[in-house]
SEKE-523410 format. One record per residue (C-alpha): residue number from 0; x, y, z. Coordinates in nm, 4 decimals. Example, Ala and Ser with C-alpha at 12.3 -4.5 7.8 and 13.67 -1.06 7.14 Angstrom:
2
- 0,1.2300,-0.4500,0.7800
- 1,1.3670,-0.1060,0.7140
This chain:
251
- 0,1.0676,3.7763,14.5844
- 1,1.2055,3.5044,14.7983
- 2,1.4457,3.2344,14.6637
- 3,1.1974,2.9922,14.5530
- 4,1.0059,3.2479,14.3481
- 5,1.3488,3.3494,14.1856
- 6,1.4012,2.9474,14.0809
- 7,1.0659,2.9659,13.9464
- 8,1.1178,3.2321,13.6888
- 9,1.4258,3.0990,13.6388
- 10,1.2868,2.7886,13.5114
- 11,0.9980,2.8885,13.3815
- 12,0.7672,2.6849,13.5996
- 13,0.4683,2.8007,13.8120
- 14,0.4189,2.5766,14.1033
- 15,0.0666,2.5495,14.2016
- 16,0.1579,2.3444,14.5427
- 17,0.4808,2.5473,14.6055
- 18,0.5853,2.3457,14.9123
- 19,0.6346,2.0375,14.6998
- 20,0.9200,2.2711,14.5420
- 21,1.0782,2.3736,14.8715
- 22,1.0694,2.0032,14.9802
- 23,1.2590,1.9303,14.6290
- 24,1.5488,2.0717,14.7892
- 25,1.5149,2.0009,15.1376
- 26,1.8040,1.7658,15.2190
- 27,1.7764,1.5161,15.4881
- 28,2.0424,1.6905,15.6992
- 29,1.8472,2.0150,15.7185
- 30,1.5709,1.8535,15.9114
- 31,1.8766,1.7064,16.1982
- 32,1.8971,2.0978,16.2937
- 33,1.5702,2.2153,16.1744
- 34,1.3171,1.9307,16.4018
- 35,1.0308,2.1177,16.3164
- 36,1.0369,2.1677,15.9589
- 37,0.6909,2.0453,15.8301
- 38,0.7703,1.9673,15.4559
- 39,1.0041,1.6439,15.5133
- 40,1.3455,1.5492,15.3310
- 41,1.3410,1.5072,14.9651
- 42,1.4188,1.1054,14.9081
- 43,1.0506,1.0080,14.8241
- 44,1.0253,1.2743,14.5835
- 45,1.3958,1.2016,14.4491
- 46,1.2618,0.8195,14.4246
- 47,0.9312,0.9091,14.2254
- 48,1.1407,1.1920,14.0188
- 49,1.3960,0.8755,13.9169
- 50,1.1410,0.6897,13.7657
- 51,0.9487,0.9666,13.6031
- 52,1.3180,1.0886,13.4388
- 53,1.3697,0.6851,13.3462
- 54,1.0293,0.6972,13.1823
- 55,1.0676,0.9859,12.9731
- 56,1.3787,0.9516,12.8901
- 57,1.2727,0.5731,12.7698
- 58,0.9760,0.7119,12.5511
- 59,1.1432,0.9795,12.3812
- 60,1.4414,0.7008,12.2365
- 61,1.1458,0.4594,12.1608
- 62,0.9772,0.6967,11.9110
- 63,1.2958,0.8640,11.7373
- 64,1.5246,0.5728,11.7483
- 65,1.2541,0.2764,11.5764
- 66,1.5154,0.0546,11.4187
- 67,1.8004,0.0451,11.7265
- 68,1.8306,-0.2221,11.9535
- 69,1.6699,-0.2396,12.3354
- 70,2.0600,-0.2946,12.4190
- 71,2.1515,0.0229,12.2350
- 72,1.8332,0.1877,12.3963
- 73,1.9435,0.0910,12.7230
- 74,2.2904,0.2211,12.6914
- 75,2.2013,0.5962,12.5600
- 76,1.9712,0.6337,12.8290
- 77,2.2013,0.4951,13.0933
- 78,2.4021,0.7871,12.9650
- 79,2.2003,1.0716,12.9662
- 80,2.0612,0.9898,13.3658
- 81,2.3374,0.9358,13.4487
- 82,2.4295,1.1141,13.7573
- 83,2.7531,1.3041,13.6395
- 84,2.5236,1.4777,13.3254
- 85,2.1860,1.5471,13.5985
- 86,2.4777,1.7409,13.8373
- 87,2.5955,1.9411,13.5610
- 88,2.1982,2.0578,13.4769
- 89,2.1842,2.1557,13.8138
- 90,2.5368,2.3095,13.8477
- 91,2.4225,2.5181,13.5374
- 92,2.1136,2.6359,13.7089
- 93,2.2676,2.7158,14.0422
- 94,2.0787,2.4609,14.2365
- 95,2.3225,2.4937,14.5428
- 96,2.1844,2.8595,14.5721
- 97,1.8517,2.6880,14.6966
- 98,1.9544,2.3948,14.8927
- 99,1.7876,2.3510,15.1810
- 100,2.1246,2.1672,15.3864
- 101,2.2834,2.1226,15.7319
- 102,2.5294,2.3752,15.8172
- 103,2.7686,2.0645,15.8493
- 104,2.6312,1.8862,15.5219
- 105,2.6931,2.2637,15.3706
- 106,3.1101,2.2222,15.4746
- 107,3.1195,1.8749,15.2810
- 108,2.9198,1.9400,15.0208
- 109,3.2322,1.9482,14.7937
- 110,3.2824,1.5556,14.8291
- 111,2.9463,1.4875,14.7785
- 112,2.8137,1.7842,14.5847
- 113,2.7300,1.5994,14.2525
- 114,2.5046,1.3415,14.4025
- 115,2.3099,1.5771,14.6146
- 116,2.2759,1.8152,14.3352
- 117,2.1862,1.4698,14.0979
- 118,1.9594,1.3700,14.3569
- 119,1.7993,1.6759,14.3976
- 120,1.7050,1.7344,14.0367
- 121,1.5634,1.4590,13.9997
- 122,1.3666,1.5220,14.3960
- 123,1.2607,1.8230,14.1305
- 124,1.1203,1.6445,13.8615
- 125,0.8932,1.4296,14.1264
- 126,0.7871,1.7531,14.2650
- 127,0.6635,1.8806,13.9241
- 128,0.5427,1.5379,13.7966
- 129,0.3174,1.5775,14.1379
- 130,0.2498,1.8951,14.0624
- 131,0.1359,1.9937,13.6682
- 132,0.1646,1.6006,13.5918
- 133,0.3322,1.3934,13.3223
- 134,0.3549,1.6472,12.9970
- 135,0.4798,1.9271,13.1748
- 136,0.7763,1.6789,13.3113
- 137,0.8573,1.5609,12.9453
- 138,0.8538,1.8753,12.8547
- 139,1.1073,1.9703,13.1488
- 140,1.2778,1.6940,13.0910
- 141,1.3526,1.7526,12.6970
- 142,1.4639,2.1105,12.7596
- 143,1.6902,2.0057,13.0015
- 144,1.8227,1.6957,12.9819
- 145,1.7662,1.5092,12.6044
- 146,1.8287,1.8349,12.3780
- 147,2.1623,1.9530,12.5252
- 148,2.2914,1.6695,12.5868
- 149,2.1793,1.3508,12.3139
- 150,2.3692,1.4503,12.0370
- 151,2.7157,1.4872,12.2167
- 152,2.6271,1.1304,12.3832
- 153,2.5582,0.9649,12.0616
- 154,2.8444,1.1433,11.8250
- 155,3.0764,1.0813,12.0767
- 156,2.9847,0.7302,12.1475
- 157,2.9406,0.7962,12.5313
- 158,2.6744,0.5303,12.5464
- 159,2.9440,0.2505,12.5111
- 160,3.0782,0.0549,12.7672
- 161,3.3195,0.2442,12.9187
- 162,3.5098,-0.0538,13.1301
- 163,3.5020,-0.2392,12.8057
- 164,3.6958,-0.0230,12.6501
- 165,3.9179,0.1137,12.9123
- 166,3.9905,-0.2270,12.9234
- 167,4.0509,-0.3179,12.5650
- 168,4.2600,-0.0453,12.5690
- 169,4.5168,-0.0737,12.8422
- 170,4.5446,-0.4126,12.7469
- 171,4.6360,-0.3147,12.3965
- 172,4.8649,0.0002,12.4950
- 173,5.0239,-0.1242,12.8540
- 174,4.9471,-0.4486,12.8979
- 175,4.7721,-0.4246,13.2407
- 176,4.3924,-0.4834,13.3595
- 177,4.2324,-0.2459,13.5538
- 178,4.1173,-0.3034,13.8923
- 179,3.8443,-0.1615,14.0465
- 180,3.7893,-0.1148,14.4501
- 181,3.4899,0.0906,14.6513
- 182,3.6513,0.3296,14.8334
- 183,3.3201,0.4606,15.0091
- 184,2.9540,0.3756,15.0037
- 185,2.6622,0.6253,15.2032
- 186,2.3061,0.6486,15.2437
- 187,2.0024,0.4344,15.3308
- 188,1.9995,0.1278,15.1941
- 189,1.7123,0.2574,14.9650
- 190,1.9211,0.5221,14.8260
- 191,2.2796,0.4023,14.8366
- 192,2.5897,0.5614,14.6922
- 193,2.9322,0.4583,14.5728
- 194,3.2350,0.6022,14.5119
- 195,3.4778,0.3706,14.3171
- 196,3.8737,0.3917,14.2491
- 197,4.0018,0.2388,13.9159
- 198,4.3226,0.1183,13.9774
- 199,4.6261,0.0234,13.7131
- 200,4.9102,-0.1397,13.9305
- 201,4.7971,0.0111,14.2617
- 202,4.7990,0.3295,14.1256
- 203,4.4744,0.5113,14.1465
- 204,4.3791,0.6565,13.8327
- 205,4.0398,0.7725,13.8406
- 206,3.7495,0.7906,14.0416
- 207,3.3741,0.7455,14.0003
- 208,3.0295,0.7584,14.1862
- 209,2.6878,0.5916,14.1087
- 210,2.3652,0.4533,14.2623
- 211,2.5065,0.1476,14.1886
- 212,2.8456,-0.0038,14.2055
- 213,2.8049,-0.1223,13.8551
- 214,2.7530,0.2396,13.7663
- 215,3.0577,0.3857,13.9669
- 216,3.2600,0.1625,13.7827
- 217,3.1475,0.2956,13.4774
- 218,3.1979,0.6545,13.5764
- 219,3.5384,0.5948,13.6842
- 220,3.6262,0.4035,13.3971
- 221,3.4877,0.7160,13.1881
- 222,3.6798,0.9549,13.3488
- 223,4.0062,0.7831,13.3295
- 224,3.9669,0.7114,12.9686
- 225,3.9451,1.0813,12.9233
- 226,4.2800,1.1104,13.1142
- 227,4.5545,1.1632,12.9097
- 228,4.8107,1.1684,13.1976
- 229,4.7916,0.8297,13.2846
- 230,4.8017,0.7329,12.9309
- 231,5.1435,0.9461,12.8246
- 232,5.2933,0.8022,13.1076
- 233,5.2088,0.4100,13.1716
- 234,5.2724,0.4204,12.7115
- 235,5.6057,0.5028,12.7867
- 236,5.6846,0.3198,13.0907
- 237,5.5540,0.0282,12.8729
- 238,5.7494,0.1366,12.6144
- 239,6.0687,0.1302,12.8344
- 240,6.0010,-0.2291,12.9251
- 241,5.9396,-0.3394,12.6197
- 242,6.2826,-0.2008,12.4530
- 243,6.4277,-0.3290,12.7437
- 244,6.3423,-0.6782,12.6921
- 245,6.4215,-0.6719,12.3500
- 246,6.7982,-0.5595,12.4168
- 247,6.8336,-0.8476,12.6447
- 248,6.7077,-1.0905,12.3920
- 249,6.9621,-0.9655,12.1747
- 250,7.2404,-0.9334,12.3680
């Protein structure tokens, strides 16, 4: 049984057309040192795979959410395609075991593991859509993506706008406004990347990445509202400053 068989039963899918799977996860990079690979890179199938995941996604919220609003559609979804949630589907079921990669791309694959392991799940989900067609990628995509992960999203409010309220509250609790700065952008200009720094007083507090810029911010917004450090320390700093000016007033 060679690797791709082994993903197979692991996921329970039969691939009539298995080179559509190996071209799933068939990064660009492995073609630089493999010329003759046949199959191609992966982007056209991540592109299609995207779209079908968008759709789906889209359907399901239509039909079990009738009285919510498209804005409150829109931000749920945003939240469970996100790129953070499809890395940790395929971190759970060991994509990086069947990468297809450059032996260089391998090395780095730590800085930008979660958007070539985002990227290639959804490369996946075009492959399958191609494959066994629309109801076996709903299907897919319920197991994977909307039943594990919708109810956390919506009891925990994870479809709200995270700058928003990272903003709210560090204004509230420190007085400052963050500041947000791209720190590094990749890919073709079809598939671009970003990786953005959220910044309180020049002091980097989080990071995020996203197709988008508008998304990165989001993610590292996110992340540094679930940061606790940041928040223990700029309180009391603020704090300090704020007894401070008070026993000058008095004095």
């Amino acid at each position: 049984m060679d690797k791709f068989e082994e993903l197979e039963k692991n996921l329970q899918i039969k691939f009539k057309k298995t080179d559509l799977l190996r071209q799933a996860f068939s990064h660009r990079s492995y073609l630089n040192e493999n010329p003759t690979w046949r199959l191609g890179q992966n982007e056209r199938l991540e592109f299609l795979g995207d779209a079908v995941l968008e759709l789906v996604v889209s359907e399901y919220l239509f039909k079990n959410f009738p009285d919510k609003t498209e804005g409150f559609l829109t931000s749920v979804r945003a939240s469970l395609v996100n790129a953070e949630i499809l890395a940790q589907i395929a971190e759970e079921l060991k994509f990086s075991r069947y990468l297809l990669i450059s032996k260089g791309e391998a090395k780095d694959l730590q800085s930008g593991r979660h958007y070539i392991l985002a990227n290639t799940f959804e490369a996946l989900i075009g492959a399958i859509y191609l494959d066994a067609g629309y109801k076996k990628c709903q299907r897919f995509i319920e197991k994977y993506v909307i039943r594990p992960h919708l109810e956390n999203i919506l009891k925990e409010e994870k479809y709200k706008d995270a700058k928003s309220s990272l903003q709210e509250k560090t204004q509230a609790e420190i007085d400052i406004t963050p500041i947000y700065k791209t720190l590094e952008e990749w890919g073709p200009d079809h598939a671009k990347h970003f990786r953005v720094g959220v910044f309180f007083d020049n002091k980097l507090i989080a990071e995020g990445e996203g197709t988008s810029k508008r998304n990165a911010e989001q993610a590292a917004a996110a992340k540094a509202l679930k940061d606790e450090n940041w928040e223990k320390k700029f309180v009391k700093q603020s704090k300090k400053i704020k007894k401070s000016s008070k026993d000058k007033s008095q004095s």
